[in-house]
N, C-alpha and C positions, 0 to 999 in steps of 0.2 A: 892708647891700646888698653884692653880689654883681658885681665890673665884670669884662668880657671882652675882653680888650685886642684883637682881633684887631677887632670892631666896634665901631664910632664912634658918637658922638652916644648921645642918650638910649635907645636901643635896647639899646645895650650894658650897661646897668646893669638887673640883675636881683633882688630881694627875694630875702632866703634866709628860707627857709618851715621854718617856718609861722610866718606874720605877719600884725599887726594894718593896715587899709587906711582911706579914708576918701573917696567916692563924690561930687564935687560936680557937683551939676546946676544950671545957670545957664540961666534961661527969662527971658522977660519981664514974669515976676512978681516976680523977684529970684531967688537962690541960695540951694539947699537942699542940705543936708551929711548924708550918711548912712554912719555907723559900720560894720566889718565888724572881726570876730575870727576869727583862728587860719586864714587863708588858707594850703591847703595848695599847688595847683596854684601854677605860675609861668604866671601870667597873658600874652597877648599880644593878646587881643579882648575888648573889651568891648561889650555890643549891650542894647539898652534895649528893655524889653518891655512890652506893657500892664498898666494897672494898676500901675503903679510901680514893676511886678520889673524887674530886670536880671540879667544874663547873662556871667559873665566862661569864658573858655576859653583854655587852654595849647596853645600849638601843636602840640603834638609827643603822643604816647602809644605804648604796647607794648603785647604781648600778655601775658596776666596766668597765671598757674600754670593757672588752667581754662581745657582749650582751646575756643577759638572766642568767647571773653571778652576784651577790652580794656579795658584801667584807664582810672578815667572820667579825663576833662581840661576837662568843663563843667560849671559850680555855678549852680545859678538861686537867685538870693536877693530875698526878701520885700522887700516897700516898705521894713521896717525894716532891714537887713543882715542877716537871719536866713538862711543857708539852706535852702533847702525841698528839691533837688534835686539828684543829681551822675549824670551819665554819660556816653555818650563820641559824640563826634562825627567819629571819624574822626582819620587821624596826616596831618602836617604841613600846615596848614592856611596860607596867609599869604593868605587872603582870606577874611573874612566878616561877614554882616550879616543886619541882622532884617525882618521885614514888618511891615503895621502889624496883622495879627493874630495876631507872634507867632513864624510860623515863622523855623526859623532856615537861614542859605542860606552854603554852603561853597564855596570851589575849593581844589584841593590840588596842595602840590607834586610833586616829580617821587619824594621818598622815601617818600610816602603812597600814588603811582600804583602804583610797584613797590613796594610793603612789606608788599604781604598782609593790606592791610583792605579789608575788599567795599567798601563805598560809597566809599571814597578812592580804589581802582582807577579806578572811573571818569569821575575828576576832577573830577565837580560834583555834590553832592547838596543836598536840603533834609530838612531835620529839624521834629519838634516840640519842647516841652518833656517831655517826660517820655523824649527821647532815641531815639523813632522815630523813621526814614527814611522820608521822605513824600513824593519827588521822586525819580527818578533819569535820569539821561539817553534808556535807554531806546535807544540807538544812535541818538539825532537828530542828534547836533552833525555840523559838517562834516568832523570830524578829531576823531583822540584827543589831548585835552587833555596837557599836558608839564609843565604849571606856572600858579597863579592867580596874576593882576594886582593884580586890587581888585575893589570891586561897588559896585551903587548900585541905590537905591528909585524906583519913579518911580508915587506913586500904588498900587494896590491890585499893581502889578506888582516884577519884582525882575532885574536887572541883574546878569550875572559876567562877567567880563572874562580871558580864559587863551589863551596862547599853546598852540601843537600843535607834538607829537611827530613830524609826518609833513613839516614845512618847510611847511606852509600860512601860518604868520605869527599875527598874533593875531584874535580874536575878539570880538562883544558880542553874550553869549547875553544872551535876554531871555524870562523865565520866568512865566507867568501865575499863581502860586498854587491859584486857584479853580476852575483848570480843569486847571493841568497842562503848557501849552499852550507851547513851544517854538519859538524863530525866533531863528537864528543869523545875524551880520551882522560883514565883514569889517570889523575896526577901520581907522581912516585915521592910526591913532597904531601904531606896530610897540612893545609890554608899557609901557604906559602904567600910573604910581604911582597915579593918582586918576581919576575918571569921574563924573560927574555929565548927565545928562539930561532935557529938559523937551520933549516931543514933537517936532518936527524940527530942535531942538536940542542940542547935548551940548557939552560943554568936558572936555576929560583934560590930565591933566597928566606932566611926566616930568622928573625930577627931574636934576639934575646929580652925581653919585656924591661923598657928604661934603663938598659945595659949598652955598653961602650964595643958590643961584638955582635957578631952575625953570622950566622952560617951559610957555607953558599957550597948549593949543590948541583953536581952536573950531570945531565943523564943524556941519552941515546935513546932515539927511537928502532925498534927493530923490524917494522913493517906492521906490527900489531899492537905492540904497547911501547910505553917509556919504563925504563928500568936507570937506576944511580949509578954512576960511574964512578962517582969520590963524591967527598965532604971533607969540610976541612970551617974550622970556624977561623973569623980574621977580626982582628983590634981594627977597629974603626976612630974616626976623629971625635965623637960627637954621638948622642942618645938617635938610636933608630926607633922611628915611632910611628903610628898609623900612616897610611898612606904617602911610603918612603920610597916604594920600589914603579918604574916603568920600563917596561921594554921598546929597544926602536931598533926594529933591522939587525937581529941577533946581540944588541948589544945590552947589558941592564945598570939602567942608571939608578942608584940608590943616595938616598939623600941620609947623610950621617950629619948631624946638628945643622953648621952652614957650610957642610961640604959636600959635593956629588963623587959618587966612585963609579970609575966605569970599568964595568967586567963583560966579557964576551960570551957567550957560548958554546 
């Protein structure tokens, strides 16, 4: 292992590659352990796919000796840890997550906006497995994106959360898959860690910078906007630190040192 003095917490310790891994999925059937060899990316997302693949991807990528080529930074691997697949999803991602058929859904930060990759230019896309682009904003947001929060599932739909470049504040884009279908809505939380949403519901959270607490807030939709309902901060196990918080099906799972907290909306 590989540690960065300058960030804290588990974030900061990085795999020196290529190395072996090992994948635990804990359901309420019990806990299943699956093997992976010779990991070369340095991993920062992982996202679970039908059919028992999953999905790991490295934040960061370049451009590659052939132009208008970028070295992959996403590997889809078999139920068994085989993988089947590598390509690239775009540079500096600190937001992303999967649908439940599949697709994969990005926000990027601000060195991916500026850095000369098409789809990371415009802050938010969606991807397949075979590493198309199958979403693109399309000029609907209310603002150009600056930088991604987090995201969250809610049923057959898909949730990004990105503050904007123009002083607009942040955002909850909310993306249909199957249709395409885009509706942007002023966040009542200003670059919220975590998001989680269940129809006029949502809880986000926001972390306290290499502190043992967190705030978690819950708001209500009223047909036109979200507004806060309460806040209330809570003593956590463990330092909450980039990319801590995902939502799944109103639930938000946040990651405090080596432990997950699950809060609802």
């Amino acid at each position: 292992m590989q540690h960065n003095a300058s960030v804290k917490g588990w974030l900061g310790w990085r795999p020196k590659g290529p190395f072996d891994a090992e994948l635990v999925t804990v359901t309420g059937q019990g806990e299943q352990r699956t093997s992976m060899l010779n990991i070369w990316i340095r991993p920062s997302h992982l996202a679970l796919l039908p059919g028992s693949r999953f999905l790991l991807v490295g934040g960061r990528t370049f451009p590659s000796r052939t132009e208008g080529v970028w070295t992959p930074n996403a590997v889809v691997f078999s139920p068994s840890g085989a993988p089947e697949s590598e390509f690239c999803v775009g540079d500096d991602i600190p937001a992303l997550i999967s649908d439940r058929r599949g697709g994969i859904w990005t926000a990027y930060g601000d060195e991916g906006i500026y850095g000369g990759h098409p789809e990371s230019g415009a802050g938010l896309a969606g991807w397949d497995t075979d590493g198309r682009a199958t979403w693109t904003p399309e000029g609907r947001l209310p603002d150009a994106p600056l930088e991604g929060c987090t995201a969250a599932t809610e049923g057959d739909r898909v949730w990004l959360v990105w503050y904007s470049g123009g002083g607009s504040g942040t955002f909850l884009t909310r993306i249909t898959p199957s249709t395409g279908e885009v509706t942007s809505y002023p966040s009542p939380v200003d670059s919220p860690d975590g998001f989680a949403v269940c129809g006029n519901r949502a809880v986000l959270s926001r972390r306290d910078h290499n502190q043992r607490t967190v705030e978690l807030v819950h708001a209500e939709f009223d047909g036109a906007a979200w507004a806060v309902t309460s806040r209330r901060r809570v003593e956590v196990p463990g330092r909450v630190v980039l990319r801590c918080g995902q939502g799944r099906d109103g639930v938000l799972w946040l990651r405090t040192g080596d432990t997950w907290l699950r809060t609802r909306a």
